[in-house]
PLY file of the C-alpha trace (Angstrom):
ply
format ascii 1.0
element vertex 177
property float x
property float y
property float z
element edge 176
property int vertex1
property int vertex2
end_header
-20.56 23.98 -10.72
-20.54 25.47 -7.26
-22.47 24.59 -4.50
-23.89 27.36 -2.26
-22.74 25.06 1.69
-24.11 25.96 4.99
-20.42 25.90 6.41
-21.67 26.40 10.54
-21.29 22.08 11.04
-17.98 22.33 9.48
-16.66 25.69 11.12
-18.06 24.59 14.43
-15.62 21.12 13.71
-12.54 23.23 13.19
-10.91 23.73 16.36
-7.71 26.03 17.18
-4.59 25.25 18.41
-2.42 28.00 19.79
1.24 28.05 19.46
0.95 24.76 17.11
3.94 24.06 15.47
5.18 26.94 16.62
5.04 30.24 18.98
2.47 32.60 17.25
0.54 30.20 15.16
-2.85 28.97 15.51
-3.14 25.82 13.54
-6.99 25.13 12.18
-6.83 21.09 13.64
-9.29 19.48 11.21
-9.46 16.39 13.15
-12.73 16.72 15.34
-14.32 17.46 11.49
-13.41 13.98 10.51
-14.86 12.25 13.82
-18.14 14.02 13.12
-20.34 12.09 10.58
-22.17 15.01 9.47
-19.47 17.21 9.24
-16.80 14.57 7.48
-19.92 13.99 5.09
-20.89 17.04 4.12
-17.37 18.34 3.21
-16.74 14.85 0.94
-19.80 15.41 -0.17
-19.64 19.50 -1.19
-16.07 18.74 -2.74
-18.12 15.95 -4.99
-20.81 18.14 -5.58
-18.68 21.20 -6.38
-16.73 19.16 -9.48
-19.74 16.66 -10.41
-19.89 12.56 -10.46
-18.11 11.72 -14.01
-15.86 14.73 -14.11
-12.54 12.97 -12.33
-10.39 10.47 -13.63
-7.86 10.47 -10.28
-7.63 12.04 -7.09
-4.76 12.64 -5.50
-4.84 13.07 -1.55
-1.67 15.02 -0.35
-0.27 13.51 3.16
-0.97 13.25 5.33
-4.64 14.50 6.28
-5.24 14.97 2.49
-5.50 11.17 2.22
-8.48 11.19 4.67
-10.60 13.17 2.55
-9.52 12.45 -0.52
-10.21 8.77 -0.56
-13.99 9.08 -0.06
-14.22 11.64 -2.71
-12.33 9.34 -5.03
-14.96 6.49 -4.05
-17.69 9.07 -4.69
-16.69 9.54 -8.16
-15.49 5.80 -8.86
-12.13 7.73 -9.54
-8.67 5.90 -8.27
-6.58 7.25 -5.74
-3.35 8.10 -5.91
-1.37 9.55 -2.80
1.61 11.86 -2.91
3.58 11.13 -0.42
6.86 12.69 1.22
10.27 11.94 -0.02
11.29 8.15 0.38
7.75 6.41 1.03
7.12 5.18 -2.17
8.30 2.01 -3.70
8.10 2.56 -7.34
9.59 5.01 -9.71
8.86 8.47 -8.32
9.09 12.34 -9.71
9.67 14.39 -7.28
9.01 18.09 -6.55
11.21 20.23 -3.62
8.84 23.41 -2.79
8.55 25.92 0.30
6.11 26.15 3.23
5.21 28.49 5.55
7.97 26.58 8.10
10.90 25.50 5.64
11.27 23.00 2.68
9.62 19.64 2.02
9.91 17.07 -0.99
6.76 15.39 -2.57
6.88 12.09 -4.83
4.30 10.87 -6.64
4.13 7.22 -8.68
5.47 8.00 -12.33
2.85 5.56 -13.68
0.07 7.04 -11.51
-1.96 8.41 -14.40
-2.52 7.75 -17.92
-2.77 10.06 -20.78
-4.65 12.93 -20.11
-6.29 11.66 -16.90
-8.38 14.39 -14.93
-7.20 14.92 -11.90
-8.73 16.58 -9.04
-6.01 17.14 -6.30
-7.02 17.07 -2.50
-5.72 18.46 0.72
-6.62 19.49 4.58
-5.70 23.38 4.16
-4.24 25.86 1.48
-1.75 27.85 3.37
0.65 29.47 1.00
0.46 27.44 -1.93
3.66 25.85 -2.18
2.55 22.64 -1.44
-0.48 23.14 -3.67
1.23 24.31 -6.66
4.33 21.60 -6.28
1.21 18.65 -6.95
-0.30 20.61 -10.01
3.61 20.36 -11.19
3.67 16.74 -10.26
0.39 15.37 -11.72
1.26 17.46 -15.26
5.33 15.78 -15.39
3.18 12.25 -14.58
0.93 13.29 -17.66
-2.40 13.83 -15.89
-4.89 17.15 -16.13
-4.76 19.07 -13.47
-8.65 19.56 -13.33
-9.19 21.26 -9.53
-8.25 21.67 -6.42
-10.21 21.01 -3.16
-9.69 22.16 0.48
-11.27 21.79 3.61
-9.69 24.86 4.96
-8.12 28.15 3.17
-5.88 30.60 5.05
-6.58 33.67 2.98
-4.06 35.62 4.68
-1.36 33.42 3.24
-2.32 34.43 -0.06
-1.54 30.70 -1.34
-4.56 31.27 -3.86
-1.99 33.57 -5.72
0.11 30.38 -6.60
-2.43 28.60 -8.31
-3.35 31.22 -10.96
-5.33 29.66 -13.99
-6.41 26.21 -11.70
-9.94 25.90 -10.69
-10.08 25.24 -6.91
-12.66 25.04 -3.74
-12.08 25.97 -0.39
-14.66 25.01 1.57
-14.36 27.53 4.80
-12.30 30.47 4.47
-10.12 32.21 7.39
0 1
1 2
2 3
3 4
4 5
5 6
6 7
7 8
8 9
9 10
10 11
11 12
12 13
13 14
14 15
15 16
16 17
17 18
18 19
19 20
20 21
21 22
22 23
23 24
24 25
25 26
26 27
27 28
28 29
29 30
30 31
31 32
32 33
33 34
34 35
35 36
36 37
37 38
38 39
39 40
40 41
41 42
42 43
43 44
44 45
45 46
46 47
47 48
48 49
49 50
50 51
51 52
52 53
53 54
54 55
55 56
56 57
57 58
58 59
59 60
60 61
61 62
62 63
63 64
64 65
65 66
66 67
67 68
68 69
69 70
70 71
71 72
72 73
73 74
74 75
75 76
76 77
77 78
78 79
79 80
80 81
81 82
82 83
83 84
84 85
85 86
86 87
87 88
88 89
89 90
90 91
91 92
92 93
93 94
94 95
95 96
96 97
97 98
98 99
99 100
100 101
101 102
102 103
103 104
104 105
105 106
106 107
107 108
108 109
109 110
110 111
111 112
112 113
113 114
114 115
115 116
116 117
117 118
118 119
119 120
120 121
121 122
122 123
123 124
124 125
125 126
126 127
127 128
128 129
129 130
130 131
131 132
132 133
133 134
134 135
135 136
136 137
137 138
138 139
139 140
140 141
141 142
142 143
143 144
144 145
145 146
146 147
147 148
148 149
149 150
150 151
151 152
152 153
153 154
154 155
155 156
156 157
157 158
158 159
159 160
160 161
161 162
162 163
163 164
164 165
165 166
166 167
167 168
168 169
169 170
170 171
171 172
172 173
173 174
174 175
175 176
């Protein structure tokens, strides 16, 4: 089910960085969003909405800025959390997935215990950029054994064309650039 948003509070919480991590790119910081009640709210809240109360076994928040949003949409649902983390900040058993972003190469882990059988899993994250880092958690929540049974995002960059990557998963962007 999809949710028809107002999305002017949470575009007018978006501000942009020039230059940010590097020359040429404007980076979408999400982080006067999350120190706005309403806005913070009413993204947890259309994410919830958009996959429906009963519906998710496990969320997974992506660091780092994932993890903010995904743990109230987790409590929302009385799903568990489970973060993926980068390389070497786990303590348990880990799989691990090596993708590509936009700037280079990073390495995800999850917990190999984090789900059980057929768990549905609705992964989380700040922005979808080009996918890689999308796609690598789909790979990493089906090796752990869980459903891969959306995707949410605060932000999409359409002109990355990261939707491409995640062919045959259901997923929500809230605002679209």
């Amino acid at each position: 089910m999809r949710i028809e948003l107002d999305t002017a509070i949470l575009r007018d919480s978006v501000r942009d960085i020039a230059d940010f991590p590097k020359g040429g790119v404007v980076f979408k910081d999400i982080t006067p969003l999350l120190a706005d009640p309403m806005a913070f709210s009413s993204a947890v809240d259309a994410i919830v909405v958009s996959y429906g109360r009963g519906t998710i076994d496990k969320v997974v928040g992506i660091e780092a800025r994932g993890f903010i949003v995904a743990a109230p949409v987790a409590y929302h649902f009385g799903a568990g959390f489970v973060p993926l983390r980068k390389a070497g900040k786990l303590p348990f058993d880990t799989l691990s997935e090596t993708y590509e972003l936009e700037y280079g190469t990073e390495t995800l882990e999850l917990h190999a215990d984090a789900f059980a059988p057929d768990d549905r899993v609705l992964i989380v994250d700040d922005v979808l950029a080009t996918g890689g880092t999308a796609k690598a958690a789909c790979n990493l929540v089906e090796q752990a054994g869980g459903t891969v049974a959306g995707l949410a995002f605060v932000i999409e960059l359409g002109f990355l064309e990261g939707a491409r990557r995640l062919e045959g998963y259901d997923f929500v962007s809230l605002l679209k650039y």
